[in-house]
PDBQT receptor file of N, H, CA, C and O in Angstrom, charges set to zero:
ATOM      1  N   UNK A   1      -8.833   1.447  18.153  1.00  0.00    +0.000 N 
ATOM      2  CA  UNK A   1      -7.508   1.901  17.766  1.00  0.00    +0.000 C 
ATOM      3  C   UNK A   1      -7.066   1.123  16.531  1.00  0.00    +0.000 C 
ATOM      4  O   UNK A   1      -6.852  -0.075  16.716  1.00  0.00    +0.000 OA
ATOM      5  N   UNK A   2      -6.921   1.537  15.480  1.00  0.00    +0.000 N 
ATOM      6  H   UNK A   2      -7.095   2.510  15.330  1.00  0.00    +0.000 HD
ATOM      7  CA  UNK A   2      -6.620   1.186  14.190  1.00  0.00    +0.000 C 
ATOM      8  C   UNK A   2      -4.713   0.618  14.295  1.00  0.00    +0.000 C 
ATOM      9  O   UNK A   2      -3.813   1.256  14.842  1.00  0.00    +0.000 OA
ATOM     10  N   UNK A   3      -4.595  -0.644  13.630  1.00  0.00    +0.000 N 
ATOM     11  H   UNK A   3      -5.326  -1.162  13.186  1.00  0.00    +0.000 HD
ATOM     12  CA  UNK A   3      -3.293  -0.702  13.460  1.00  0.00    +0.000 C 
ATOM     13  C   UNK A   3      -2.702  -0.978  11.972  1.00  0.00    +0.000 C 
ATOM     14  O   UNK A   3      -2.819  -2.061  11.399  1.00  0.00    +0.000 OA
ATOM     15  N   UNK A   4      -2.329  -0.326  11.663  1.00  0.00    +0.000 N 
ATOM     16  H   UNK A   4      -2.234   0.554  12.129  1.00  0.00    +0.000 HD
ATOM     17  CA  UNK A   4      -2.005  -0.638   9.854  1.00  0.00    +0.000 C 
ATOM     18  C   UNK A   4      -0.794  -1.057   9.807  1.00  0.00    +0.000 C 
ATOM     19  O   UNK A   4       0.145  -0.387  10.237  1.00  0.00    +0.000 OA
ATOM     20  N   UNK A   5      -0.652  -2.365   9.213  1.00  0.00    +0.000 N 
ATOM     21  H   UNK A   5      -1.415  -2.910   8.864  1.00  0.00    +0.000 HD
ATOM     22  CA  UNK A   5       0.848  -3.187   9.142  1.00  0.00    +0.000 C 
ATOM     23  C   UNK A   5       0.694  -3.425   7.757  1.00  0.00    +0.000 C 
ATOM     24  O   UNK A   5      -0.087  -4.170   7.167  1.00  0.00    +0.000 OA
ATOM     25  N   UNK A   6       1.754  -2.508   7.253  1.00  0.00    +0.000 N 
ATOM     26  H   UNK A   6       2.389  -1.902   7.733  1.00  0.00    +0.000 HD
ATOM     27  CA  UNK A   6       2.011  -2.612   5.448  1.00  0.00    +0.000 C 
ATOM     28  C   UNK A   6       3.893  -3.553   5.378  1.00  0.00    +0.000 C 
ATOM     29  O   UNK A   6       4.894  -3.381   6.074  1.00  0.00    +0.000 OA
ATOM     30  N   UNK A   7       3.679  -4.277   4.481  1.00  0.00    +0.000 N 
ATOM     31  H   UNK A   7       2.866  -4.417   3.916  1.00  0.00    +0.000 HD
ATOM     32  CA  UNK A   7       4.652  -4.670   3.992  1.00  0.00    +0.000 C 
ATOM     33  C   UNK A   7       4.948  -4.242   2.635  1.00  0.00    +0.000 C 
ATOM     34  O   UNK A   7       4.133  -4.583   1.777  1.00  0.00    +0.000 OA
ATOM     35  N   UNK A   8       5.891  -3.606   2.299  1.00  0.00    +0.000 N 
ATOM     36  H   UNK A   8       6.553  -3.329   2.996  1.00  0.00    +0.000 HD
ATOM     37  CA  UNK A   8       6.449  -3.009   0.970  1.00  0.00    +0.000 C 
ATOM     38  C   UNK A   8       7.473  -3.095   0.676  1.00  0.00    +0.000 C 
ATOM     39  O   UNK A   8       8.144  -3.331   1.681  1.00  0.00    +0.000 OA
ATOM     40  N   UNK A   9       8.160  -3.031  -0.337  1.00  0.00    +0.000 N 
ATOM     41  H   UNK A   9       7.615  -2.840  -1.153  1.00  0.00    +0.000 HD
ATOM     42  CA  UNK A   9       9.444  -3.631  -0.873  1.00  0.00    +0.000 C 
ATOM     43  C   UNK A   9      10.429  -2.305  -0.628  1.00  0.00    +0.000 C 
ATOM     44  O   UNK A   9      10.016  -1.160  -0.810  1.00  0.00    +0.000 OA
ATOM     45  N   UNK A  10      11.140  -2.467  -0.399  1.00  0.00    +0.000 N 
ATOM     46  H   UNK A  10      11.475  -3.397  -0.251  1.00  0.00    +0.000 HD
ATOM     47  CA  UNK A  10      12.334  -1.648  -0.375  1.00  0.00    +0.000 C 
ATOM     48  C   UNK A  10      12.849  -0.961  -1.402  1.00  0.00    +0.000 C 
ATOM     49  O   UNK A  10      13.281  -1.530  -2.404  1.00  0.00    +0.000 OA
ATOM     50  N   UNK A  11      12.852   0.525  -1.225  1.00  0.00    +0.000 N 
ATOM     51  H   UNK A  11      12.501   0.987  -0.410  1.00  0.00    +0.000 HD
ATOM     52  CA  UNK A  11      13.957   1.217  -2.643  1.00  0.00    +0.000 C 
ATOM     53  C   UNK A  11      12.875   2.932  -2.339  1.00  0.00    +0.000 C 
ATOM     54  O   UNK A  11      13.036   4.017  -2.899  1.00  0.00    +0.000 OA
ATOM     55  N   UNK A  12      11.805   2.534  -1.235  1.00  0.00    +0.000 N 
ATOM     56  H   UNK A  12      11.674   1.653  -0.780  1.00  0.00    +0.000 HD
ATOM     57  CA  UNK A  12      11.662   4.034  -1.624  1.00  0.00    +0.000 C 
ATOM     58  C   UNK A  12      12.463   4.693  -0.311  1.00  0.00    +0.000 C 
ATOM     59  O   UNK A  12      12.859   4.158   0.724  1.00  0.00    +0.000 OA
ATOM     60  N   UNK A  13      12.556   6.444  -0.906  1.00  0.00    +0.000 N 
ATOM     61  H   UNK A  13      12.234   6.878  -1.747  1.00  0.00    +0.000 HD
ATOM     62  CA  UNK A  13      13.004   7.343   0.193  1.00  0.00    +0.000 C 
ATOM     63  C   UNK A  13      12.304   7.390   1.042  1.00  0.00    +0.000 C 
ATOM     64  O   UNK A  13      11.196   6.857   1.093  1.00  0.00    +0.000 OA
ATOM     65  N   UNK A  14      13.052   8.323   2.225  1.00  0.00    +0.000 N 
ATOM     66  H   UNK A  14      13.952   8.757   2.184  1.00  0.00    +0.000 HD
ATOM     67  CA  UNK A  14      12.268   8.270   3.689  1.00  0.00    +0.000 C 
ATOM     68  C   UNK A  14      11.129   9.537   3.428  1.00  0.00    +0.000 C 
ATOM     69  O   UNK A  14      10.104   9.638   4.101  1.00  0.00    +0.000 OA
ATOM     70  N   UNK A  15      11.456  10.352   2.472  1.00  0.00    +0.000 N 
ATOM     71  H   UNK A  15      12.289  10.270   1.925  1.00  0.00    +0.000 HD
ATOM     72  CA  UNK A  15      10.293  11.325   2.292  1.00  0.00    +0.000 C 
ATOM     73  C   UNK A  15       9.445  10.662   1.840  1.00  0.00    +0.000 C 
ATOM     74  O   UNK A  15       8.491  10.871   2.589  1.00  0.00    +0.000 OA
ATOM     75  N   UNK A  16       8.938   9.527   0.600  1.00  0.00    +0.000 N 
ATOM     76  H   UNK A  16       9.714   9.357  -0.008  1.00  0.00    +0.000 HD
ATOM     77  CA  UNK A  16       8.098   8.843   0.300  1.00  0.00    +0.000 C 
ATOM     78  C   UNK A  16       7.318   8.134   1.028  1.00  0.00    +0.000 C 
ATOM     79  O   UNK A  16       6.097   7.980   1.054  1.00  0.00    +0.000 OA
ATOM     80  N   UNK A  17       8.491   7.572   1.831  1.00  0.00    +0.000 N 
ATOM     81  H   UNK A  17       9.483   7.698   1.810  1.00  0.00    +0.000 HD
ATOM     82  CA  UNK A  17       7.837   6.822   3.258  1.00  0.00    +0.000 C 
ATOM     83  C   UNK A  17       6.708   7.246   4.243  1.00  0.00    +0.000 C 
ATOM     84  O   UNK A  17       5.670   6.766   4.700  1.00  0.00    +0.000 OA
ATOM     85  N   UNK A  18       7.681   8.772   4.367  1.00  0.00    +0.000 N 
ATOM     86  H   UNK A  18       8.524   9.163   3.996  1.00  0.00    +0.000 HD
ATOM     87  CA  UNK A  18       6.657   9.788   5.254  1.00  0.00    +0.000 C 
ATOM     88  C   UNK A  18       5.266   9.977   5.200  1.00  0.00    +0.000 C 
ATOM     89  O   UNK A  18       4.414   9.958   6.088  1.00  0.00    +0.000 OA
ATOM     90  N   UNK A  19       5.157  10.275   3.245  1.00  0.00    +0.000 N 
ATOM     91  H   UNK A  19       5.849  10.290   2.524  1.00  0.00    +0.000 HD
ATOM     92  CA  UNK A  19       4.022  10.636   2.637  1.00  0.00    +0.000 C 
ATOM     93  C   UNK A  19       3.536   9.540   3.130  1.00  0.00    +0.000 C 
ATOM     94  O   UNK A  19       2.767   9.614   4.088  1.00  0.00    +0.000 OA
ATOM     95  N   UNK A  20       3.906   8.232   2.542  1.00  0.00    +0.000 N 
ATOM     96  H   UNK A  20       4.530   8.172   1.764  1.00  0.00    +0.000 HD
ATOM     97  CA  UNK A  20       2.784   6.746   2.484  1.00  0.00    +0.000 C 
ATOM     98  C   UNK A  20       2.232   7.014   4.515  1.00  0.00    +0.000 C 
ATOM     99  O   UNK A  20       1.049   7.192   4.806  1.00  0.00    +0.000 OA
ATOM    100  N   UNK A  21       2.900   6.993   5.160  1.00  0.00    +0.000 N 
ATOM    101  H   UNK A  21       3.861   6.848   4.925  1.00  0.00    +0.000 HD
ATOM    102  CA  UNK A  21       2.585   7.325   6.247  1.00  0.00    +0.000 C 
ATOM    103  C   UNK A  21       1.386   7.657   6.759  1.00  0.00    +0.000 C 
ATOM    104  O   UNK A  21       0.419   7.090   7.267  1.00  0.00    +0.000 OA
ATOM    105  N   UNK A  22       1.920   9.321   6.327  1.00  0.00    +0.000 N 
ATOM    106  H   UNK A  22       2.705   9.782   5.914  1.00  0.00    +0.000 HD
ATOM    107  CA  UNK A  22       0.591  10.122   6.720  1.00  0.00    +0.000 C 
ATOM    108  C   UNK A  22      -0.874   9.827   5.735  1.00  0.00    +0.000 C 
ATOM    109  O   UNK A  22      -2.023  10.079   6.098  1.00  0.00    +0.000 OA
ATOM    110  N   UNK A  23      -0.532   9.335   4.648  1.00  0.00    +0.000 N 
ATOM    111  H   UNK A  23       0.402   9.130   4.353  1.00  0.00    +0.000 HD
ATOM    112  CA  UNK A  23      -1.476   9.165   3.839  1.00  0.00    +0.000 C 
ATOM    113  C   UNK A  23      -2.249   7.844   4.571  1.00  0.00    +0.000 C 
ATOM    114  O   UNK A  23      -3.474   7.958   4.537  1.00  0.00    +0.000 OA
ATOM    115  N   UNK A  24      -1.920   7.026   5.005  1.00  0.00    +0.000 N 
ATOM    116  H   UNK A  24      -0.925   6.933   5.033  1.00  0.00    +0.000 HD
ATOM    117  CA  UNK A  24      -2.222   5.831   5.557  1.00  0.00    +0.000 C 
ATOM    118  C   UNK A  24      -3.301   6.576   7.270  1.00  0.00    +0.000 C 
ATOM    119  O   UNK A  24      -4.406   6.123   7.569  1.00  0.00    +0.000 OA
ATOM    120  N   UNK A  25      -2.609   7.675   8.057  1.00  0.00    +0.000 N 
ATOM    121  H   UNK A  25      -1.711   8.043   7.814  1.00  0.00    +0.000 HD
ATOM    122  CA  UNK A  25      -2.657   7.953   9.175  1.00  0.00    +0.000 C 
ATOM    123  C   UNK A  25      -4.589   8.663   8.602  1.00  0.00    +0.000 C 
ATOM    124  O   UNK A  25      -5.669   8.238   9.012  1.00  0.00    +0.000 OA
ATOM    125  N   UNK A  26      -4.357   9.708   7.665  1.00  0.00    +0.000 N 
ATOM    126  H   UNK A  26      -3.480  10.053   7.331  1.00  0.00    +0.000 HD
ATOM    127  CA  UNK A  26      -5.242  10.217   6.807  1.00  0.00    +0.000 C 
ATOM    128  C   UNK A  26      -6.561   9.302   6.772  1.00  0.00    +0.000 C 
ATOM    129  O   UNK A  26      -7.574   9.629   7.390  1.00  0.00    +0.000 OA
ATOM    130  N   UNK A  27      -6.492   8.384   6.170  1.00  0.00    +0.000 N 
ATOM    131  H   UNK A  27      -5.669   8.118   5.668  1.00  0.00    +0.000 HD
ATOM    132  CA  UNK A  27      -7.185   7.205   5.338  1.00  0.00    +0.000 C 
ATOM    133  C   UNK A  27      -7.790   6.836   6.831  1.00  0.00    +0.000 C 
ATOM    134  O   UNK A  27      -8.980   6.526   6.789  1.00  0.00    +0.000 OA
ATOM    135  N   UNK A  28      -7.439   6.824   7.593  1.00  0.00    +0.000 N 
ATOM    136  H   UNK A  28      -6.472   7.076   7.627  1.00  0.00    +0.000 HD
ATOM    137  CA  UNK A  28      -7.982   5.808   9.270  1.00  0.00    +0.000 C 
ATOM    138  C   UNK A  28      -9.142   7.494   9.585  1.00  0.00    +0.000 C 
ATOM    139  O   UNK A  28     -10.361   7.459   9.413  1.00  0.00    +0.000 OA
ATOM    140  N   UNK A  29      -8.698   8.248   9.854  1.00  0.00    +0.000 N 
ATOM    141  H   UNK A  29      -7.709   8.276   9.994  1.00  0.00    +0.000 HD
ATOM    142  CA  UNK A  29      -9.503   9.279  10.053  1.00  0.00    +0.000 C 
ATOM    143  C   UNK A  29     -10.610   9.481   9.412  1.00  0.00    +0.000 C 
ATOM    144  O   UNK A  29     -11.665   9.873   9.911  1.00  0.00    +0.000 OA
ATOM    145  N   UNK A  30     -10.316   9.109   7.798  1.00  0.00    +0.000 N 
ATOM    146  H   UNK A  30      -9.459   8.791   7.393  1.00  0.00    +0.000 HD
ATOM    147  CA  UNK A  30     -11.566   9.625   7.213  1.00  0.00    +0.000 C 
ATOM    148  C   UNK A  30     -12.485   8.727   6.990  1.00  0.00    +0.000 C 
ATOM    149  O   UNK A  30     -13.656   9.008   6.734  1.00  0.00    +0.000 OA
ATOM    150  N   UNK A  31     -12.068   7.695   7.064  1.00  0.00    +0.000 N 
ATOM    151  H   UNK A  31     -11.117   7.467   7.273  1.00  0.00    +0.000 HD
ATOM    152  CA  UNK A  31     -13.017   6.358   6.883  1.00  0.00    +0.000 C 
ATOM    153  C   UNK A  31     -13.620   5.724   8.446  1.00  0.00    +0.000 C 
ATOM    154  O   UNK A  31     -14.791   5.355   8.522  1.00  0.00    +0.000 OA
ATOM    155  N   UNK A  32     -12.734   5.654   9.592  1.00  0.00    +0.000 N 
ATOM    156  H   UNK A  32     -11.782   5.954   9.530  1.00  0.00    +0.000 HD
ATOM    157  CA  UNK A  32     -13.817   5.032  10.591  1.00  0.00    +0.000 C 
ATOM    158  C   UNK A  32     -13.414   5.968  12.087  1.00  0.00    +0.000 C 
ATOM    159  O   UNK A  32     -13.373   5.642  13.273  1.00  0.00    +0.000 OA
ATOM    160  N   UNK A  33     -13.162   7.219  11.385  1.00  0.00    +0.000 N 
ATOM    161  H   UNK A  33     -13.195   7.485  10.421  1.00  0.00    +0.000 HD
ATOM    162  CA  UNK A  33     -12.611   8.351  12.601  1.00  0.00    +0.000 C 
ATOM    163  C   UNK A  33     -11.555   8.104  13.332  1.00  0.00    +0.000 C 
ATOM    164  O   UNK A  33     -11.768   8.556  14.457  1.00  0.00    +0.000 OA
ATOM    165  N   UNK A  34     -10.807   7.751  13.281  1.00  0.00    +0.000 N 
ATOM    166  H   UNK A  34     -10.634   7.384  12.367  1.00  0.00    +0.000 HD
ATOM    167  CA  UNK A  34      -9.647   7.141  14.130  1.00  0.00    +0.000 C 
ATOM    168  C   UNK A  34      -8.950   8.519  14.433  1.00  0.00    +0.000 C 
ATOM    169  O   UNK A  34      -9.093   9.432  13.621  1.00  0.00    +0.000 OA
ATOM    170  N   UNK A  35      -8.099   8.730  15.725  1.00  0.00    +0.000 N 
ATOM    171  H   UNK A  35      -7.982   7.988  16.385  1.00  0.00    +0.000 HD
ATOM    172  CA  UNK A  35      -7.730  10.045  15.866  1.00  0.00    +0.000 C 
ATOM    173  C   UNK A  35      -6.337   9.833  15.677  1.00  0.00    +0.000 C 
ATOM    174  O   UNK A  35      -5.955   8.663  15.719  1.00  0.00    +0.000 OA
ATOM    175  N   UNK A  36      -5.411  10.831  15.457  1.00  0.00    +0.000 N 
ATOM    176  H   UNK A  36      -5.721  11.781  15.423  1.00  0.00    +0.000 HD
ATOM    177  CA  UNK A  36      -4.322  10.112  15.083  1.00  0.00    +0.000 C 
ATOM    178  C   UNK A  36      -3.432   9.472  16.268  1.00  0.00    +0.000 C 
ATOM    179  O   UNK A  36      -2.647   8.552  16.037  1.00  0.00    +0.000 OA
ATOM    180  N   UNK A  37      -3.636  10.102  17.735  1.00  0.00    +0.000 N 
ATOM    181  H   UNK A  37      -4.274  10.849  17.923  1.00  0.00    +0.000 HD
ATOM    182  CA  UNK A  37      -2.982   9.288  18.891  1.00  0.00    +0.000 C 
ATOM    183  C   UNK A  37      -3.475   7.692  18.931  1.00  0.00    +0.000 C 
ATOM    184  O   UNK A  37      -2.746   6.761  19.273  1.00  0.00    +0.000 OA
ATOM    185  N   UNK A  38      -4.368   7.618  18.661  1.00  0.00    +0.000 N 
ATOM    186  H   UNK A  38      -4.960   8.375  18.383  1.00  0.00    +0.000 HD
ATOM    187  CA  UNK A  38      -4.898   6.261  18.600  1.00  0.00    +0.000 C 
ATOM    188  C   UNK A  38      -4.619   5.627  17.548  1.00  0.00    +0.000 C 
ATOM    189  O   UNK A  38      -5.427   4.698  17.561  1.00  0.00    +0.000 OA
ATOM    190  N   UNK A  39      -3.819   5.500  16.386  1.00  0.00    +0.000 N 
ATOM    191  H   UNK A  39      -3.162   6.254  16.374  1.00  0.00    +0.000 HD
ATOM    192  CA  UNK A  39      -3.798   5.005  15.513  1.00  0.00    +0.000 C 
ATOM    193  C   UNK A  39      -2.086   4.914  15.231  1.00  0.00    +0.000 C 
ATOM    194  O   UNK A  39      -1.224   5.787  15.130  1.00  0.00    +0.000 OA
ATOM    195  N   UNK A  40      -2.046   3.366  15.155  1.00  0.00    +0.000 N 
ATOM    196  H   UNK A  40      -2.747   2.657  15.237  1.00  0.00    +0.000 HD
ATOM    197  CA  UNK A  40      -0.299   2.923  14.719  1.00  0.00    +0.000 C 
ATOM    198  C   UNK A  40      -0.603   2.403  13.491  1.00  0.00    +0.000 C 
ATOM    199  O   UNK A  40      -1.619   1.785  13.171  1.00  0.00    +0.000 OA
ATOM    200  N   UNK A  41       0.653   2.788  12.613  1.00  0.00    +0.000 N 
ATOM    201  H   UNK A  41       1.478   3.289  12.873  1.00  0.00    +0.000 HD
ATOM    202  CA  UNK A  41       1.570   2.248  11.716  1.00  0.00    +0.000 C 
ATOM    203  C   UNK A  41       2.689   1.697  11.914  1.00  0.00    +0.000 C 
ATOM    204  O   UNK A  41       3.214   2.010  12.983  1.00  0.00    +0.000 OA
ATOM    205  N   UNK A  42       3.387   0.808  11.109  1.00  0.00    +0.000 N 
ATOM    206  H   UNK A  42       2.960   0.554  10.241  1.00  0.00    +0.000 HD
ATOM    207  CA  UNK A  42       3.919   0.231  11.199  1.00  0.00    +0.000 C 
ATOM    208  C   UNK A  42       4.093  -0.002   9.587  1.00  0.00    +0.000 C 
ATOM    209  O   UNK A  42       3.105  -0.243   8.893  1.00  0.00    +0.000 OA
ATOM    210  N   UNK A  43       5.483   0.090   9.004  1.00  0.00    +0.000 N 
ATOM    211  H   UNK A  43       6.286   0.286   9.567  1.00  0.00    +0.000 HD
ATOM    212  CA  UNK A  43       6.013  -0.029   7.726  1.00  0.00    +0.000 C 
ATOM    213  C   UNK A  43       6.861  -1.435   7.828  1.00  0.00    +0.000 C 
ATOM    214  O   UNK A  43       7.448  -1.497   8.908  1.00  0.00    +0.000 OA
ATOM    215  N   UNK A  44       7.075  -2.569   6.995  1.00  0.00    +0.000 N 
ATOM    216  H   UNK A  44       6.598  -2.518   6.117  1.00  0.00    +0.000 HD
ATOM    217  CA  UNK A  44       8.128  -3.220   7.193  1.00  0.00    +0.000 C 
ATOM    218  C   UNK A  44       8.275  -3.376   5.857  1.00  0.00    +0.000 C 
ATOM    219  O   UNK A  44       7.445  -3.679   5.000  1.00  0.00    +0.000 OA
ATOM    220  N   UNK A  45       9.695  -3.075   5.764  1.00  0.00    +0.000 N 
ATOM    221  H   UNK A  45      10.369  -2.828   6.460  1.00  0.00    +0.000 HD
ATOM    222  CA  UNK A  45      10.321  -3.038   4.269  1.00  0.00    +0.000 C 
ATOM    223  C   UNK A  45      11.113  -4.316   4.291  1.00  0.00    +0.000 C 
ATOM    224  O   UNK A  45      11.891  -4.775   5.127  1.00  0.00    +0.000 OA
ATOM    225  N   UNK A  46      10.364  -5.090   2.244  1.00  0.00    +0.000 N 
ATOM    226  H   UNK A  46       9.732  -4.717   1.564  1.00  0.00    +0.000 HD
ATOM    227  CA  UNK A  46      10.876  -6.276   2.771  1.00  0.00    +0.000 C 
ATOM    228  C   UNK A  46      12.022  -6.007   1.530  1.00  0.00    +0.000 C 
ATOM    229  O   UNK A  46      11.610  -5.227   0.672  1.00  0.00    +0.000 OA
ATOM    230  N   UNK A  47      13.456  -6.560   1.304  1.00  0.00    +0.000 N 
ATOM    231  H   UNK A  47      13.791  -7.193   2.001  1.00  0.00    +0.000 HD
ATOM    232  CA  UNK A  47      13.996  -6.637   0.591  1.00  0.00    +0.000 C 
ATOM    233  C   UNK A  47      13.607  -6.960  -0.711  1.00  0.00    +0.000 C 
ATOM    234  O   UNK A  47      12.549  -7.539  -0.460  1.00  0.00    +0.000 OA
ATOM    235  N   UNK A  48      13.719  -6.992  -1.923  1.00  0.00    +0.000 N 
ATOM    236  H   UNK A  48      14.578  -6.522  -2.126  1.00  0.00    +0.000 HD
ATOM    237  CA  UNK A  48      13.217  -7.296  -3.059  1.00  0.00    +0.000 C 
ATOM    238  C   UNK A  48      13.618  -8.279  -3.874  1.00  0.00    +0.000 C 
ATOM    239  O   UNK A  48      13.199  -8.387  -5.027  1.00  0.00    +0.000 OA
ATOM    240  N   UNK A  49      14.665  -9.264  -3.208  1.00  0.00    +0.000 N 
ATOM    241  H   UNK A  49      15.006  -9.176  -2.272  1.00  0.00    +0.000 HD
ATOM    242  CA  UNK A  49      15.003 -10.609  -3.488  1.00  0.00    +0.000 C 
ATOM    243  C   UNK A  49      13.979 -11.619  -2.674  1.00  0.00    +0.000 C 
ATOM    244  O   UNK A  49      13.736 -12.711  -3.188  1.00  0.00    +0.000 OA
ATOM    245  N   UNK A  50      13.383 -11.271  -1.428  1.00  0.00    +0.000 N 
ATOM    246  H   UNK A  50      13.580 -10.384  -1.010  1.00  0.00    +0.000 HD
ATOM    247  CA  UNK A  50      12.692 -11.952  -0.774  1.00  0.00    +0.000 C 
ATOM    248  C   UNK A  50      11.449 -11.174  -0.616  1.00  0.00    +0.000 C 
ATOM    249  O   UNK A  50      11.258 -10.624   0.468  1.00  0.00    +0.000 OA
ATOM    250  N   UNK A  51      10.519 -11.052  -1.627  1.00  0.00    +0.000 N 
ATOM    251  H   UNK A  51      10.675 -11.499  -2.508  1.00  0.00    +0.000 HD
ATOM    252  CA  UNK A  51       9.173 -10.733  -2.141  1.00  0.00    +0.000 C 
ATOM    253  C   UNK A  51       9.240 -11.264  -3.650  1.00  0.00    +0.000 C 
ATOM    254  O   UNK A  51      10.062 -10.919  -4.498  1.00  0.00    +0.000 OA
ATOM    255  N   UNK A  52       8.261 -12.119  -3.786  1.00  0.00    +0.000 N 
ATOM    256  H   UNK A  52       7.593 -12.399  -3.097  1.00  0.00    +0.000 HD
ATOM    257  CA  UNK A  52       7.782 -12.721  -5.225  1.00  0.00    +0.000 C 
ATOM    258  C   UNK A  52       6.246 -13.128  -5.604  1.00  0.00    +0.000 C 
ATOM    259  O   UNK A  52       5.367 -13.685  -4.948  1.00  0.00    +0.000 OA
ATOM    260  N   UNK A  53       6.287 -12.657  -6.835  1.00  0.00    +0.000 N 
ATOM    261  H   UNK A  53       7.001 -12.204  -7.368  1.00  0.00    +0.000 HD
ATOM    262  CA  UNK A  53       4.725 -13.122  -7.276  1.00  0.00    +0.000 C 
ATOM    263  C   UNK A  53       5.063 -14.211  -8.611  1.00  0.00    +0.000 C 
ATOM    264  O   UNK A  53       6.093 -14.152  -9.282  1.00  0.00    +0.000 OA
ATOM    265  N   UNK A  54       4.051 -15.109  -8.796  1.00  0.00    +0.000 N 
ATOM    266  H   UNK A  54       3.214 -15.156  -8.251  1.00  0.00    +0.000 HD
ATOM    267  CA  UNK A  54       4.087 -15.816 -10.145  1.00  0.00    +0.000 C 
ATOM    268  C   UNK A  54       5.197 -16.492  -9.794  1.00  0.00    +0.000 C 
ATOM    269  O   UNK A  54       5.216 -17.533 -10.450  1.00  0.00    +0.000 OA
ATOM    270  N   UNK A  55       6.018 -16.424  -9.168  1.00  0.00    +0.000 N 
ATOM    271  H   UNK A  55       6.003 -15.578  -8.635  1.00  0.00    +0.000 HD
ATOM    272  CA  UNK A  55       7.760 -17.761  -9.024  1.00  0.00    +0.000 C 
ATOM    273  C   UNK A  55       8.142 -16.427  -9.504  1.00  0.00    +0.000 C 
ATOM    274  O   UNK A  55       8.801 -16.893 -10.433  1.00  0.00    +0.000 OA
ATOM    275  N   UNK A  56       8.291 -15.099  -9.661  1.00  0.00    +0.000 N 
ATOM    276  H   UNK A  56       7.755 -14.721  -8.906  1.00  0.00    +0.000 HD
ATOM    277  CA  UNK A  56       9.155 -14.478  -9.914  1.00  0.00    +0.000 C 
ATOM    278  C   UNK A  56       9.528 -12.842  -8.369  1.00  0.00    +0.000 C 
ATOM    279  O   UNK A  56       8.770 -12.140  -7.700  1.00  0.00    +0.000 OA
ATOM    280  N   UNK A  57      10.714 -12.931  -8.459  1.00  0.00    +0.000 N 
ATOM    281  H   UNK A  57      11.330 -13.501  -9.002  1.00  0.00    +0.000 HD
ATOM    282  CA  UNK A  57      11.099 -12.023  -7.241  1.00  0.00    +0.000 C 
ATOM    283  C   UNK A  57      11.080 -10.762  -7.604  1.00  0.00    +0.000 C 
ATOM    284  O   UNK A  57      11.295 -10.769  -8.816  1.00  0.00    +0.000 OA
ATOM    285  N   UNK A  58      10.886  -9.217  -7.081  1.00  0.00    +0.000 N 
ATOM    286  H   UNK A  58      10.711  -9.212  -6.096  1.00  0.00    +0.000 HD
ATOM    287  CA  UNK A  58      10.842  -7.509  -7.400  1.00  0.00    +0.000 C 
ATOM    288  C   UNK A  58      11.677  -7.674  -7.964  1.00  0.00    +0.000 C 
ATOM    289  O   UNK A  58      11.468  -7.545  -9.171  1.00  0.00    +0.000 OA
ATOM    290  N   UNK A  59      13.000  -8.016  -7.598  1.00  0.00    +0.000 N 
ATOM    291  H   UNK A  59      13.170  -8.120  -6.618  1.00  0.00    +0.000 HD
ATOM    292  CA  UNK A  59      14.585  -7.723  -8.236  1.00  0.00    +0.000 C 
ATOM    293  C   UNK A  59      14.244  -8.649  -9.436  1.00  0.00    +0.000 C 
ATOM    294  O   UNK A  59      14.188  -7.963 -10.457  1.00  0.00    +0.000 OA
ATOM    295  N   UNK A  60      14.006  -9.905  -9.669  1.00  0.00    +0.000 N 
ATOM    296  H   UNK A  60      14.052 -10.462  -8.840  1.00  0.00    +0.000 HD
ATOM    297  CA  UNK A  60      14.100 -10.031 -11.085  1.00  0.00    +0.000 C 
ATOM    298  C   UNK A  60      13.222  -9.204 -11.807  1.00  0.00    +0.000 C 
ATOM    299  O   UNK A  60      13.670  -8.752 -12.861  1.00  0.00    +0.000 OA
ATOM    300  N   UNK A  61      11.993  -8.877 -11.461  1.00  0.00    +0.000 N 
ATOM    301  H   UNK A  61      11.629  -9.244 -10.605  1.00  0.00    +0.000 HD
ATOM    302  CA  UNK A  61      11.123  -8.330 -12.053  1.00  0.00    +0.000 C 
ATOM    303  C   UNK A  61      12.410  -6.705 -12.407  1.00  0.00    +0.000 C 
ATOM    304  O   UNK A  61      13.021  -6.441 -13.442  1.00  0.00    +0.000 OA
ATOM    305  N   UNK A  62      12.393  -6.118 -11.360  1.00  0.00    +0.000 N 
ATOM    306  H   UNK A  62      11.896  -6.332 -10.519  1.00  0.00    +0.000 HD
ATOM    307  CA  UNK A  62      13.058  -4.481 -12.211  1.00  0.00    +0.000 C 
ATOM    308  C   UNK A  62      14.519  -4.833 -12.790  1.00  0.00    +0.000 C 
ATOM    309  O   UNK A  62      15.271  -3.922 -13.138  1.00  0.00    +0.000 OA
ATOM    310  N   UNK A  63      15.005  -6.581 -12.906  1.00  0.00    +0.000 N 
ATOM    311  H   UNK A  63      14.395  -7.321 -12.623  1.00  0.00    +0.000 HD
ATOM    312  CA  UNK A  63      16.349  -6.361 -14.110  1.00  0.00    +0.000 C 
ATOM    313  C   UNK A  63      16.163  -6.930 -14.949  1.00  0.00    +0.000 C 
ATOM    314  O   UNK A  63      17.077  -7.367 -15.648  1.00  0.00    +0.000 OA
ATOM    315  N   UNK A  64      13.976  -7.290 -15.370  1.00  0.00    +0.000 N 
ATOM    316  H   UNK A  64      13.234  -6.935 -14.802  1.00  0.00    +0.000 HD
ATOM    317  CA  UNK A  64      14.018  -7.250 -16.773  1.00  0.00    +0.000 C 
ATOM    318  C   UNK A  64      13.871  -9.230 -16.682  1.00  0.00    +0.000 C 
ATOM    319  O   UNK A  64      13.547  -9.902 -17.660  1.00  0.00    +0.000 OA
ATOM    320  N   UNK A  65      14.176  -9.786 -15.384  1.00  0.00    +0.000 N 
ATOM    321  H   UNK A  65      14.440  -9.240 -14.589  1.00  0.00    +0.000 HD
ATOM    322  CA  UNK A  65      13.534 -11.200 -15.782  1.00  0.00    +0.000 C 
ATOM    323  C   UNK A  65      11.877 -11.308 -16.443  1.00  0.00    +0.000 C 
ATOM    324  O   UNK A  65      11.402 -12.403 -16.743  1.00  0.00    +0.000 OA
TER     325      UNK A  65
């Protein structure tokens, strides 16, 4: 049973979400057969003040720090 735990930053829609979803649900099937009852996701959206790369945070990054 496949479990996919993505962490992603916050700001997309719930239709985007959906897609990343099923696209994720997709990806388990075609690569090690996973059926989709057997297979969890799990999204956790992290705010974009508290995600950083380099010493720099998403939010500074998209206002241009």
């Amino acid at each position: 049973m496949p479990f996919i735990d993505v962490s992603i930053a916050e700001g997309r829609t719930p239709e985007e979400l959906r897609a990343f979803v099923q696209a994720l649900h997709e990806a388990a099937e075609a690569t090690v057969g996973a059926t989709p009852d057997n297979t969890v996701v799990v999204l956790r959206e992290v705010p974009p003040t508290h995600w950083s790369r380099g010493n720099v945070t998403i939010a500074e990054r998209r206002a241009g720090a």
